[in-house]
C-alpha positions in Angstrom: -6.3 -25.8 -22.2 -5.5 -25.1 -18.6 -1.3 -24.6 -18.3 -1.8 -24.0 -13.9 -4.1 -26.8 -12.8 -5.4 -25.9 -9.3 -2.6 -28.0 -8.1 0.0 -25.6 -9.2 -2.1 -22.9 -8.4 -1.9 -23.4 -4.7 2.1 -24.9 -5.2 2.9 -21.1 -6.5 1.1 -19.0 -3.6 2.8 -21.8 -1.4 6.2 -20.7 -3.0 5.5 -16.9 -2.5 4.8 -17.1 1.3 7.8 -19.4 1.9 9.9 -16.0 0.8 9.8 -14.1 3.7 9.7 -10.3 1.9 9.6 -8.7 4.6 9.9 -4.7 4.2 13.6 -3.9 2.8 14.3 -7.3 1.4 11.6 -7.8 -1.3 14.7 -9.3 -4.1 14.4 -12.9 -3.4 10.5 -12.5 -4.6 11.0 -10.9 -7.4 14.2 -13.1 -8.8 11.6 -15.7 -8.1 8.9 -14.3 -10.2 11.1 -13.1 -12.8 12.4 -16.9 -13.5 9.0 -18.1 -12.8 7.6 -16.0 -15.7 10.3 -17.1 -18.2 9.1 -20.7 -17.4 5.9 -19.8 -19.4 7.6 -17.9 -21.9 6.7 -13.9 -20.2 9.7 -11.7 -20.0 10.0 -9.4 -17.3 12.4 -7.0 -15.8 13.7 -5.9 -12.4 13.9 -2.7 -11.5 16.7 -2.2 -8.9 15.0 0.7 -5.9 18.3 -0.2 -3.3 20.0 -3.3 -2.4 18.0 -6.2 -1.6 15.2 -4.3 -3.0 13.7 -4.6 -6.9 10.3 -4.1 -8.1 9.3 -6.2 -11.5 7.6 -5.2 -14.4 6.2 -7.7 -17.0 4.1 -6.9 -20.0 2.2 -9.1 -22.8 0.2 -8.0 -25.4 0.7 -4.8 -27.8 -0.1 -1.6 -28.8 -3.7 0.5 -27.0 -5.2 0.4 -24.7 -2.9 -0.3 -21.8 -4.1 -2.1 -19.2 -1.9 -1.9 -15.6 -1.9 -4.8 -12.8 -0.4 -3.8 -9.6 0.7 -5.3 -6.7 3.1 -5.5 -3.6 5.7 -8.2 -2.7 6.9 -7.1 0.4 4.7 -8.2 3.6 5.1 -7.0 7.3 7.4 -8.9 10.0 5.2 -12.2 11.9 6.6 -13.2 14.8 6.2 -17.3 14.8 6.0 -18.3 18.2 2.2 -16.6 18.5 1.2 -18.3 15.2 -0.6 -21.5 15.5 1.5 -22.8 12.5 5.4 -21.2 10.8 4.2 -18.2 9.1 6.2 -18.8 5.9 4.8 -21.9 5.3 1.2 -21.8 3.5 -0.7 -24.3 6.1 -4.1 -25.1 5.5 -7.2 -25.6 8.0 -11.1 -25.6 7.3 -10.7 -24.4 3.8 -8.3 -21.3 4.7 -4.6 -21.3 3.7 -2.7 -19.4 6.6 0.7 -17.6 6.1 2.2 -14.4 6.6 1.6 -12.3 3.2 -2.0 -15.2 2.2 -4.2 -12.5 2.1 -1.8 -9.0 2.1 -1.0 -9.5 -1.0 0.3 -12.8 -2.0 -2.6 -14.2 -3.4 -3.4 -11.3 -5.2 -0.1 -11.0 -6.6 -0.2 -14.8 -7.2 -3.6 -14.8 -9.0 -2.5 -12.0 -11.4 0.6 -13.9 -12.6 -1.7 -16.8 -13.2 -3.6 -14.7 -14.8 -1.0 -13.5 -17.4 0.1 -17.0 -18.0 -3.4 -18.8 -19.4 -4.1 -16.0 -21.0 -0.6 -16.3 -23.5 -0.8 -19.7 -23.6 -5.0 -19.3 -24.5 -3.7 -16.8 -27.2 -7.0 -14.6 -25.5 -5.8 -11.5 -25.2 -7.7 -9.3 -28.0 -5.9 -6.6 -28.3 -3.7 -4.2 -26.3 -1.3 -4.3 -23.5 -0.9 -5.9 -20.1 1.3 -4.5 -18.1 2.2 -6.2 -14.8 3.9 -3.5 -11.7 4.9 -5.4 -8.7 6.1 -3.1 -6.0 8.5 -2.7 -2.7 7.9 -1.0 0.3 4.2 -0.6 -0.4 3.4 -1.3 3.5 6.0 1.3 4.8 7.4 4.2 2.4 6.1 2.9 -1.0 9.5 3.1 -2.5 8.4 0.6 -5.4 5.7 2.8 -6.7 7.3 6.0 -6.3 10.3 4.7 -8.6 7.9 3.5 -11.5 6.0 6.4 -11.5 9.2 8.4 -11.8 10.4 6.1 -14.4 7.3 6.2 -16.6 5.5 3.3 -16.5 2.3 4.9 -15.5 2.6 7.0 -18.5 0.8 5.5 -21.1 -1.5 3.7 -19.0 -5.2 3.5 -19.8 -6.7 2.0 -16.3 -5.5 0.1 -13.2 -6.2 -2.7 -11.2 -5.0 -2.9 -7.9 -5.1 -6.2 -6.3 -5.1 -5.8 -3.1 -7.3 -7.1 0.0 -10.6 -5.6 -0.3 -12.6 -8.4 1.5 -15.1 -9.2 -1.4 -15.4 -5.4 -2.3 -14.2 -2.9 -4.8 -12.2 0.2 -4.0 -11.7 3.4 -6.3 -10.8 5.9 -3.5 -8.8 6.0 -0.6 -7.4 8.2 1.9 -3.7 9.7 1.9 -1.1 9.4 4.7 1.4 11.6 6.0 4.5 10.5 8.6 6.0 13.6 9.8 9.0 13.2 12.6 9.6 16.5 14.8 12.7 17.3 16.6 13.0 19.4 20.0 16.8 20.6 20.7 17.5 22.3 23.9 20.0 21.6 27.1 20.4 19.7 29.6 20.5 20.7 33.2 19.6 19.3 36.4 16.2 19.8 37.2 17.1 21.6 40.7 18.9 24.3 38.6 16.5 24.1 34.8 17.4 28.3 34.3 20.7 26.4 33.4 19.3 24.6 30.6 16.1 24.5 28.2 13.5 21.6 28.5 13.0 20.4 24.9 9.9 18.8 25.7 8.2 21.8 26.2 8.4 23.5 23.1 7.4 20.1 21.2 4.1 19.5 23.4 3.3 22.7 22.8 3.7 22.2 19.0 1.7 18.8 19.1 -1.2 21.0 21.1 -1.3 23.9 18.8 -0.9 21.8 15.5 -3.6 19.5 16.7 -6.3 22.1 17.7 -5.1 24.2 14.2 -5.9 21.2 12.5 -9.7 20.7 13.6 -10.4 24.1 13.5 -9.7 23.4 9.6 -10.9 19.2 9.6 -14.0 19.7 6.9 -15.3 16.2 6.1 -15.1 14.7 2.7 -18.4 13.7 1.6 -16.7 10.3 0.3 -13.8 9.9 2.6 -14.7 11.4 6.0 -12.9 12.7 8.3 -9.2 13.6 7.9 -7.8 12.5 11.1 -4.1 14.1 13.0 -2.5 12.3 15.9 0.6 12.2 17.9 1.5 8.2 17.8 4.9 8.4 19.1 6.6 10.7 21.9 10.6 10.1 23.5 12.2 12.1 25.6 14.6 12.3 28.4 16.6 9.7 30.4 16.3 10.2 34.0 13.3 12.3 36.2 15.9 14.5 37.5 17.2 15.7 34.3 15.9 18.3 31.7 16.1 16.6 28.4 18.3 18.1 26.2 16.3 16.2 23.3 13.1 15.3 22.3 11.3 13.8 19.4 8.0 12.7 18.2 6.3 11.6 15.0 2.6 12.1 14.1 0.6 10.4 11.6 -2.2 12.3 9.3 -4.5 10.7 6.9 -5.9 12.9 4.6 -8.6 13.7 2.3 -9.4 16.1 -0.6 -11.0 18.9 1.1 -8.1 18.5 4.1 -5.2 17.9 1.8 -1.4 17.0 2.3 -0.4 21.0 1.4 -2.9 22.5 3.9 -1.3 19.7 6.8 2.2 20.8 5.9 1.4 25.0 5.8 0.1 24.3 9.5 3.0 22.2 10.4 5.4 24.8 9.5 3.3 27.6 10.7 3.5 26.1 14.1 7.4 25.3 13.8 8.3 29.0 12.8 5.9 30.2 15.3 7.5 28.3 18.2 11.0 28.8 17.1 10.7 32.6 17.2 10.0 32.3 20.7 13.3 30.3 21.3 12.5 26.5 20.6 14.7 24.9 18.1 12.1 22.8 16.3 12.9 20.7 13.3 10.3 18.7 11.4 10.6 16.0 9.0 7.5 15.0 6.0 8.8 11.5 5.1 6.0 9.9 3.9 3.4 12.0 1.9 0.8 10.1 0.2 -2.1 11.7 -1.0 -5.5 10.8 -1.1 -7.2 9.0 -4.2 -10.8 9.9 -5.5 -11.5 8.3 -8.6 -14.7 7.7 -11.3 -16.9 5.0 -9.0 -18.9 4.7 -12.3 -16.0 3.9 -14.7 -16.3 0.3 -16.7 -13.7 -1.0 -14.9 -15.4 -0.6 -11.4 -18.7 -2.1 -13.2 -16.6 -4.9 -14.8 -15.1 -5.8 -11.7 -18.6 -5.8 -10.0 -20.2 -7.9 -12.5 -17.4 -10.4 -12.9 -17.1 -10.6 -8.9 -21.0 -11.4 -8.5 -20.6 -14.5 -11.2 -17.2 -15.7 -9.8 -17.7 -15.2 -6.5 -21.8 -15.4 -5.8 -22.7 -12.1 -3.8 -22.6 -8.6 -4.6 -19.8 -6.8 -4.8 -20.0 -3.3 -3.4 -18.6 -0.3 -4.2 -16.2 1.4 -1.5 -13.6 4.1 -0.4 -11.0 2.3 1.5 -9.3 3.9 4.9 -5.7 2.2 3.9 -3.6 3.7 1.5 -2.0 1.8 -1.5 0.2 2.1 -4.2 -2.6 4.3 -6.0 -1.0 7.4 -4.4 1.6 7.1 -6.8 0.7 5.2 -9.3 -2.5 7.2 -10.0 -0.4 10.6 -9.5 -1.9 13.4 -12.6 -4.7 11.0 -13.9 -7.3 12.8 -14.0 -10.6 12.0 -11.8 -12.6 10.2 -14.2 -9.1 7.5 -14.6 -10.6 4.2 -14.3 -8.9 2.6 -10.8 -10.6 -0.9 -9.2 -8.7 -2.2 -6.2 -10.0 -5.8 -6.0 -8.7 -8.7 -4.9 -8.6 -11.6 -2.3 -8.2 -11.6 1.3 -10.1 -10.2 4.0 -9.3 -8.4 7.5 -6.5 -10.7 9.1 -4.2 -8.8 6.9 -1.2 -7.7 9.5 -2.7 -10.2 12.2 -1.3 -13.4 13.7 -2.8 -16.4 11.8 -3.6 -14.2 8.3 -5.6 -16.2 6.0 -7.0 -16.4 2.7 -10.2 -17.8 2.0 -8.9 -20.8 -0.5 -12.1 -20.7 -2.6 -11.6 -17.3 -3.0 -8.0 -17.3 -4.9 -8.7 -19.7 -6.6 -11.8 -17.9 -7.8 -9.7 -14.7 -8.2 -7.3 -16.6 -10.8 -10.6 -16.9 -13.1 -11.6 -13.8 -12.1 -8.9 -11.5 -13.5 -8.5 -13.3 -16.9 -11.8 -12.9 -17.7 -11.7 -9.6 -16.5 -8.3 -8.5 -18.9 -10.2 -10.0 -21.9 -13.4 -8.7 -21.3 -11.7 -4.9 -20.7 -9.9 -5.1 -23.4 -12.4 -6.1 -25.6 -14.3 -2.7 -24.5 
């Protein structure tokens, strides 16, 4: 018997987009969850990262093997006045159900709670462990995952579904992502008279030159993944044209792969730094966010399940892919070894971060079935 009709289905993803999680204050979400679990008899636990901030963990079932679920509650800002409809409030037009959060990851949060809930009340799961991870921060500094990771729950895990967007395809590598801020100090001094002071912008362009050219000297493509990529996205400096500025900053985003990896960006960063410095700049840099890339087994049953439950649940084939984004995988997935079985699968499609994102109602609803047949049928294996 069916405990969510389609009904309640819709009323719960309805309920998680009117929470507006937006980076930094993910709580509300997860107090919601929490209670909305107990309903159906699931306990589950909040785990505190800072104020206004707590991931939740929920588990059913017993013993080995243990199977994880992971998504993120926290969505990126939406400013209303360019939507065609309020952001936080799940509209629907044509079949799609718009809202900030419908397809990145709501629904894929949604449909794995629903999940979690027919299957204890079917009394279907065979044997093993669930384990539900719900995350903060995924979209900025992926605070959430870090913390579980540290705390163990990835431990005893046997394989990992991700459920994020993956627009009707199935993900078992991505690349990584590093944010690195770099400081310039010098002095200020009228630029009639600059021997009185030291242009900070000098030594930093320099830096972003010579870190940048180091870099594709070194740039070997992944035969999976690509091309690493390095660039310069944001560059201050100086308040007036007739003043040397006495401070400059700027922050560069990497994505990385295995063959250009996160240690071999950060030797060249600080071989750069130390270089300059010992000429006289007064370079400081700053790695906070370091991610690294995830290259998993594209032949591991869970990939293959996920495949052949997508092509009878959702009528097409489901391809196999490396995604560009990073997700919680970079730490969740942290010393599993490369034949760990990783699918990231789940609704939405490419409006995720745009004005009017959308998720294709057919297609949650689809992914509620989806994943409970997909638990069982894992498990079974």
């Amino acid at each position: 018997m069916v405990v969510l009709n389609q009904a309640k289905r819709l009323e719960l993803l309805e309920k998680l987009v009117a929470i507006p999680s937006v980076n930094d204050h993910e709580q509300a979400v997860a107090q919601f969850l929490h209670i909305y679990l107990a309903k159906y008899g699931i306990s589950s636990q909040l785990v505190q990262v800072a104020p206004d901030r707590a991931c939740l963990v929920a588990k059913i079932g017993t013993g080995t093997p243990c199977l994880a679920l992971a998504g993120h509650l926290d969505v990126v800002a939406a400013t209303a006045s360019a939507w065609q409809s309020d952001p936080f409030v799940l509209t629907e037009r044509n079949e799609k159900l718009y809202g900030r959060g419908a397809s990145d990851m709501k629904a894929g949060v949604a449909a794995l709670v629903i999940a979690l809930i027919e299957l204890v009340h079917a009394k279907k799961l065979p044997k093993g462990q669930v384990r539900l991870l719900l995350t903060v921060g995924e979209e900025m500094e992926q605070a959430g995952s870090k913390l579980l990771y540290e705390q163990g729950y990835m431990q005893d895990v046997d394989a990992l579904l991700i459920a994020e967007p993956t627009d009707l395809k199935v993900a078992y590598a991505h690349k990584g992502s590093m944010d690195i801020s770099v400081i310039s100090r010098g002095k200020s001094a009228h630029s009639s008279m600059p021997e009185q002071g030291y242009n900070t912008l000098e030594p930093l362009i320099e830096f972003l030159y010579q870190t940048k050219k180091t870099f594709l000297k070194v740039a070997k493509p992944d035969e999976l993944l690509g091309n690493a990529t390095f660039n310069a996205t944001v560059l201050k400096a100086g308040s007036q044209v007739n003043s040397l500025p006495e401070l400059a900053t700027a922050e560069i985003n990497v994505r990385t792969t295995p063959t250009v990896d996160n240690e071999k960006v950060q030797a060249l960063i600080e071989l750069w730094k130390n270089k300059l410095n010992a000429t006289g700049a007064k370079l400081t840099t700053t790695t906070y966010l370091n991610k690294v890339a995830v290259k998993k087994d594209p032949d591991s049953s869970l990939v293959h399940l996920a495949q052949a439950l997508g092509e009878k649940y959702l009528g097409q084939t489901i391809k196999k892919i490396a995604l560009a984004p990073v997700t919680d995988a970079s730490n969740l997935t942290l010393d599993k070894p490369a034949t760990f079985p990783l699918a990231i699968f789940g609704p939405g499609n490419q409006s995720v971060h745009q004005v009017d994102e959308y998720v294709d109602k057919s297609q949650y609803l689809a992914f509620c079935e989806l994943y409970q047949a997909l638990i069982v049928q894992y498990l079974e294996k």
